[in-house]
N, C-alpha and C positions, 0 to 999 in steps of 0.2 A: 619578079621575086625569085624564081627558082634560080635565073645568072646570078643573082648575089649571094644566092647561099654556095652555089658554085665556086665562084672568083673567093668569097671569104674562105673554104674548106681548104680551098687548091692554096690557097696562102697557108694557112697556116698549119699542114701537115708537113709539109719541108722540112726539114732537121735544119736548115740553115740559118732558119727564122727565125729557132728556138730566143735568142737574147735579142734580136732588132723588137722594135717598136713597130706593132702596125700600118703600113700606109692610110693616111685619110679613109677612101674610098671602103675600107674592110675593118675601119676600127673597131665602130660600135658591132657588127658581126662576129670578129675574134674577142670583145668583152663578153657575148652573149657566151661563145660557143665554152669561152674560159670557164663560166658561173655555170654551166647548165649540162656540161660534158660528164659521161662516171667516169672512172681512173680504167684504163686498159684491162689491172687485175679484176675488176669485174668481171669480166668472162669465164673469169670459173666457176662463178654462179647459173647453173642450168636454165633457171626462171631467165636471168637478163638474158641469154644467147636465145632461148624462145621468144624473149619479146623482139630482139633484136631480127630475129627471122622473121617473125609475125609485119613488124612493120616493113622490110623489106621487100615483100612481097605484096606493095602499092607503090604507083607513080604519085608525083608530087598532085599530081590531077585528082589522086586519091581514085584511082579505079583501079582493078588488080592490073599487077603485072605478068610479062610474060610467063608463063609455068615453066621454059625450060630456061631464063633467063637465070 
C-alpha cells in the first residue's frame, strides 16, 4: 500500500501531467487524491498547517516519527 500511494503522489505532482490523463496503474489513486486533496490556499489557515504537522510527524506504520526528521 504505502508504494502506491508513492507511485500515485510522484505522478501526479509534476506540472507536466497537469492535462495528461492518468496511467492505468495510478488512476483510481489520482481520482482519490483529486476528490479528497484542500486547495494549496489552505495553508493560510493555522488549524490545517497544525493538523498538517500533527500528522506528519507519524510513519505510514502509524508510530511516530523521527523528532529531528
Amino acid at each position: 500500500m504505502p508504494e502506491e500511494i508513492y507511485l500515485v503522489v510522484r505522478w501526479a505532482v509534476v506540472p507536466a501531467h497537469a492535462e495528461e490523463e492518468p496511467p492505468r496503474e495510478v488512476r483510481n489513486g489520482c481520482l482519490w487524491l483529486a476528490e479528497n486533496a484542500l486547495p494549496l490556499s489552505s495553508l493560510t489557515d493555522s488549524r490545517v498547517v497544525l493538523d498538517v504537522q500533527y500528522r506528519l510527524s507519524f510513519k505510514l506504520a502509524r508510530s511516530p516519527a523521527a523528532a529531528e526528521t
